[in-house]
Backbone as a printed PyTorch tensor [residue, N CA C, xyz], in Angstrom:
tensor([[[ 12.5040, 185.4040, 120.9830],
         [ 13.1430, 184.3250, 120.2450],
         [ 13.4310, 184.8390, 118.8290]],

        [[ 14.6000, 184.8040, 118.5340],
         [ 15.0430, 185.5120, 116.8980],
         [ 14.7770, 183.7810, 116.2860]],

        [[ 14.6700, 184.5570, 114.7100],
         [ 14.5830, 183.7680, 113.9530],
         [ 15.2930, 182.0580, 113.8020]],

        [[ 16.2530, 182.5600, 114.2320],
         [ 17.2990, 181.1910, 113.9370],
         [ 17.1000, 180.0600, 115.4490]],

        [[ 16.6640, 180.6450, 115.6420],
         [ 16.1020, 180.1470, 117.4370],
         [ 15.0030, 179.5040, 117.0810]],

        [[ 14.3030, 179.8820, 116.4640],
         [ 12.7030, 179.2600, 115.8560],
         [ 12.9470, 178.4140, 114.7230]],

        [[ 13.7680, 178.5770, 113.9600],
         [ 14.3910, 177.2380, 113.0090],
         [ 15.3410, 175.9430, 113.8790]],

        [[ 15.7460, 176.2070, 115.1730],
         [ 16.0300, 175.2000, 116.1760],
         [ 14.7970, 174.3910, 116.2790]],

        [[ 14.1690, 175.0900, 116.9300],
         [ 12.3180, 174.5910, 117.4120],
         [ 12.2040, 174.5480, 115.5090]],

        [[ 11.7270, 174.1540, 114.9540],
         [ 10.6250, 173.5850, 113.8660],
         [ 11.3550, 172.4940, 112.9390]],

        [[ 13.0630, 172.7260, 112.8160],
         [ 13.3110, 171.9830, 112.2980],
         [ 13.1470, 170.3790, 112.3460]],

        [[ 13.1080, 170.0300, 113.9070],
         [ 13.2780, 168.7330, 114.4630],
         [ 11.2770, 168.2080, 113.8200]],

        [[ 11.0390, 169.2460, 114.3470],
         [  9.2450, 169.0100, 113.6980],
         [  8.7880, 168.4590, 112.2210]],

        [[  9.7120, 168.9170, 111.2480],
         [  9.5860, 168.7430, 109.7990],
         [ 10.2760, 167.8110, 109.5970]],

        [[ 11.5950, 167.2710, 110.1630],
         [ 12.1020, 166.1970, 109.9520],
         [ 11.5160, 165.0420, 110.4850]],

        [[ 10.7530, 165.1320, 111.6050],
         [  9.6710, 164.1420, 112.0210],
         [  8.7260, 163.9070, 111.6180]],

        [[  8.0410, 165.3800, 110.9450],
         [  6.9660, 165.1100, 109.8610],
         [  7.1020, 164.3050, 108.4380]],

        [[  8.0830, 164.4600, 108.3740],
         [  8.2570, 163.9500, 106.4840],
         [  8.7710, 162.4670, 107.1830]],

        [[  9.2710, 162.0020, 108.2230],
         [  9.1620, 160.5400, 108.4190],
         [  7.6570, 159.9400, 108.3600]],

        [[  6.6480, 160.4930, 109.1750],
         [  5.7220, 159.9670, 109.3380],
         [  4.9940, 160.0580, 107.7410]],

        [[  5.2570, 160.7180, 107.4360],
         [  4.5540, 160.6930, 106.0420],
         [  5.0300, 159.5620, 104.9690]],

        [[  6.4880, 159.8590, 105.4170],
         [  7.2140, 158.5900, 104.2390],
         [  6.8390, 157.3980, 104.5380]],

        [[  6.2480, 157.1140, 106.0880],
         [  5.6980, 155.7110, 106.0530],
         [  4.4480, 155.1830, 105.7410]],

        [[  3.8970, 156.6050, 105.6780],
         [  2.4530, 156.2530, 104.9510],
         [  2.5550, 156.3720, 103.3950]],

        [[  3.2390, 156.8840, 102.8820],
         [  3.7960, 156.4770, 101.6520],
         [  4.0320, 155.0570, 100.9240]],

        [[  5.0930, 154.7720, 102.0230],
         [  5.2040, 153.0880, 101.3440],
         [  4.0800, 152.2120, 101.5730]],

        [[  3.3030, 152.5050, 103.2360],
         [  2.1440, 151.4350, 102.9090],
         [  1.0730, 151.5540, 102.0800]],

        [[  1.0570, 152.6080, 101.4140],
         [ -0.1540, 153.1700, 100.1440],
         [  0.6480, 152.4190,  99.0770]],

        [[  1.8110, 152.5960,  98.4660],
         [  2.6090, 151.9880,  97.8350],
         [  2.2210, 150.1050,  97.7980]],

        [[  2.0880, 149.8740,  98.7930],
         [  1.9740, 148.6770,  98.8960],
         [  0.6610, 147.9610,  98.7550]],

        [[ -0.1730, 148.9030,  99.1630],
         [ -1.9400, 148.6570,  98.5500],
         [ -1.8490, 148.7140,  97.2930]],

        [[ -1.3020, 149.9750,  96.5460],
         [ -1.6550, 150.1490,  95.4760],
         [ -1.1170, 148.7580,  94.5680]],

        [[  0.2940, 148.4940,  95.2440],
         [  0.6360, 147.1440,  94.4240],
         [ -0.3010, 145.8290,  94.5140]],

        [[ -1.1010, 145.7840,  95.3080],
         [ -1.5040, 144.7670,  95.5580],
         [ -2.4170, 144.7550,  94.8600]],

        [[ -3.5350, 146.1650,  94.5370],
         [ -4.7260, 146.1900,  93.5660],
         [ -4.1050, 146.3080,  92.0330]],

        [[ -2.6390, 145.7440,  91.9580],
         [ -2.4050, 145.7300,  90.4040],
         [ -1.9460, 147.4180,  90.0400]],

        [[ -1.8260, 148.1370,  90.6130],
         [ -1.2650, 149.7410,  90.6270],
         [ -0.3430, 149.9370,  90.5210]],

        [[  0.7830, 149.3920,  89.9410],
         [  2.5020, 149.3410,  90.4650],
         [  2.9930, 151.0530,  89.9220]],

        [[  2.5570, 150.9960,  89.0060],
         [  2.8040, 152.6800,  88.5420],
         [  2.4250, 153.4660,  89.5350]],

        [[  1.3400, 153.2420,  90.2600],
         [  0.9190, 154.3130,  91.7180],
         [  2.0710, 154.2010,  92.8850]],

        [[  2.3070, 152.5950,  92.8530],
         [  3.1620, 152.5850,  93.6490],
         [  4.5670, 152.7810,  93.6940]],

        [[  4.7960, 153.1700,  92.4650],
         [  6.4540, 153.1910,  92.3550],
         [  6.7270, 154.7890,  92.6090]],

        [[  5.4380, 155.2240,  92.0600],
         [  5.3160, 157.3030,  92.1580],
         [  5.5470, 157.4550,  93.9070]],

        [[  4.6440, 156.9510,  94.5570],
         [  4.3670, 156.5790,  96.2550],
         [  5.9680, 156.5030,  96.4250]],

        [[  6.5520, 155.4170,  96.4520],
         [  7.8070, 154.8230,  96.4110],
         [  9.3310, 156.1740,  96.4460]],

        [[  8.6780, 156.9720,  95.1700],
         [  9.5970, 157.7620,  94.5900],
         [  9.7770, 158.8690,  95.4090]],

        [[  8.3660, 159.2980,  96.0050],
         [  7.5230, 160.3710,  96.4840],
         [  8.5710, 160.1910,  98.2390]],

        [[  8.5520, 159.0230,  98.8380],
         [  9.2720, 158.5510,  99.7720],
         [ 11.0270, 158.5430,  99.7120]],

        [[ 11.1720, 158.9630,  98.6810],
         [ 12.9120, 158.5670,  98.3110],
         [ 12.8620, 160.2020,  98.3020]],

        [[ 12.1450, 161.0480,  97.9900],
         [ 12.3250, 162.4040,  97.9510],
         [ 11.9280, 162.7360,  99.4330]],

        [[ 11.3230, 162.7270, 100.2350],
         [ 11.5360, 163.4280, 101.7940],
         [ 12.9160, 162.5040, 102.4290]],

        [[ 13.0150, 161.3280, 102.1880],
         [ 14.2940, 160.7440, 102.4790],
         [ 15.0910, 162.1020, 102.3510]],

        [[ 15.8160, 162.6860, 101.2170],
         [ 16.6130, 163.4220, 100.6780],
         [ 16.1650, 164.3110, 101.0080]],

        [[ 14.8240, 165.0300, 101.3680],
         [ 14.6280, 166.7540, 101.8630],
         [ 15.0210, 166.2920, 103.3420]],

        [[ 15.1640, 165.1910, 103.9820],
         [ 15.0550, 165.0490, 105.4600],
         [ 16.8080, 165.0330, 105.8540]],

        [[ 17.8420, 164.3540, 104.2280],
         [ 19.3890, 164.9080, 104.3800],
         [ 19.7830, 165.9830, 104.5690]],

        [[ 18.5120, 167.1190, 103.8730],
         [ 18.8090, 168.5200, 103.9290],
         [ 18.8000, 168.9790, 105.1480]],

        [[ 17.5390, 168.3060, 105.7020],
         [ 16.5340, 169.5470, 106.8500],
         [ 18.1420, 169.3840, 108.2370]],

        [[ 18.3250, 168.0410, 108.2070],
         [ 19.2170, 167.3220, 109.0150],
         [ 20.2920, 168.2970, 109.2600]],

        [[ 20.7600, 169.0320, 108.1170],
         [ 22.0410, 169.5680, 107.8620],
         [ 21.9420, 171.0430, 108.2670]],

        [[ 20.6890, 171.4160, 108.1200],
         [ 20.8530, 172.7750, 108.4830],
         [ 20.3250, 172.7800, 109.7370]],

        [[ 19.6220, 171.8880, 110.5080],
         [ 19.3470, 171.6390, 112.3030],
         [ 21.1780, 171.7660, 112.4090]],

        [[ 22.1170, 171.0480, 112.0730],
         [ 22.8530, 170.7710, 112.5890],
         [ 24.2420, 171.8450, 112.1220]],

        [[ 23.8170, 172.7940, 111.1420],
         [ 24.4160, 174.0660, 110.9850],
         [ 23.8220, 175.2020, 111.8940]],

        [[ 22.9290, 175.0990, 111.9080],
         [ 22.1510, 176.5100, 113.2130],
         [ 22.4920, 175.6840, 114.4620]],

        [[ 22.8490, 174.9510, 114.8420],
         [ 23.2640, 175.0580, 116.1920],
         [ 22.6290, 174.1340, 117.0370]],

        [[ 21.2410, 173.4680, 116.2750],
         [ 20.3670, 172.6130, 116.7000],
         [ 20.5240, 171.2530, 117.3150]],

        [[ 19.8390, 170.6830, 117.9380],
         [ 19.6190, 169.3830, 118.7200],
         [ 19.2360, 168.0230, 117.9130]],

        [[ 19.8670, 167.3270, 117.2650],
         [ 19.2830, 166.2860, 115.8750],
         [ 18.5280, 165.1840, 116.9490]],

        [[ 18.5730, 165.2200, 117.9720],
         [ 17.9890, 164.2970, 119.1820],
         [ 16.5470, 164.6560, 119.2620]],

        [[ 15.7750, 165.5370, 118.9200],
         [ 14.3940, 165.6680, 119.0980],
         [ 14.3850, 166.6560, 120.4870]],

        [[ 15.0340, 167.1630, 121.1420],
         [ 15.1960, 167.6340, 122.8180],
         [ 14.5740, 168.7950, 122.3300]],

        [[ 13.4100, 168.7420, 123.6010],
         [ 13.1920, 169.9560, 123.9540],
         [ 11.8450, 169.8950, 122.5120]],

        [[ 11.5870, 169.1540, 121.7690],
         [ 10.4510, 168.9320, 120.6580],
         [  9.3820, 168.7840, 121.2720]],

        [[  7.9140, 169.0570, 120.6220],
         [  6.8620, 168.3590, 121.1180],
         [  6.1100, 168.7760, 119.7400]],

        [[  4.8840, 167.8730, 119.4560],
         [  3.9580, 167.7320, 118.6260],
         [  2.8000, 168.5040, 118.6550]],

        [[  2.8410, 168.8770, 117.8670],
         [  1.4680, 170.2110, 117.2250],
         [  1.0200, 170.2280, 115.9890]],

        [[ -0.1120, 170.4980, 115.9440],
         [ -0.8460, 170.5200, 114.4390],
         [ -0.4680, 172.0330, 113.5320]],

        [[ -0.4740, 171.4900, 112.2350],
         [ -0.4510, 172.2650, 111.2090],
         [ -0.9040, 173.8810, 111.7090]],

        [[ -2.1940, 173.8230, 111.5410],
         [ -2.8930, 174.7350, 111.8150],
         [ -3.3070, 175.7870, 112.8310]],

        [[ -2.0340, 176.5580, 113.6100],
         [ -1.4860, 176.9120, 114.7730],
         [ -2.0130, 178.6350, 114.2870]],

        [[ -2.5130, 178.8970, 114.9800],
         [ -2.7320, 180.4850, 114.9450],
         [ -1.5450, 180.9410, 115.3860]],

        [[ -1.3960, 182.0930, 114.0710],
         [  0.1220, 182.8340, 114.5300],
         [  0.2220, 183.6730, 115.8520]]])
């Protein structure tokens, strides 16, 4: 598998990752507002508007290499993968 073959496979992974994260984002966002934190939560908030926008990127270059924006052929794995 050459390189650009392996940015097929991981891209769909990172763009799925930074969703799941952005939603734990806003609901921290939303605790924090509730304990009177709005400054925590607007950073949270902000923090979520930025993988939004790395996830326009990631999107663009899945879909310049040749990639699948459908998730096909994806599956879920942890961080911590021995090379």
């Amino acid at each position: 598998m050459n390189d650009l073959e392996k940015l097929r496979v991981i891209l769909p992974h990172w763009i799925d990752h930074n969703s799941d994260h952005g939603q734990e984002y806003t609901q921290w966002a939303g605790l924090m507002d509730s304990c009177g934190l709005d400054d925590i939560g607007d950073l949270l908030r902000n923090a979520e508007k930025a993988l939004q926008k790395a996830d326009t990127a990631l999107k663009e270059a899945l879909r310049k290499a040749g990639g699948s924006a459908s998730g096909e052929g994806h599956h879920h794995h942890h961080h911590n993968l021995p090379e």
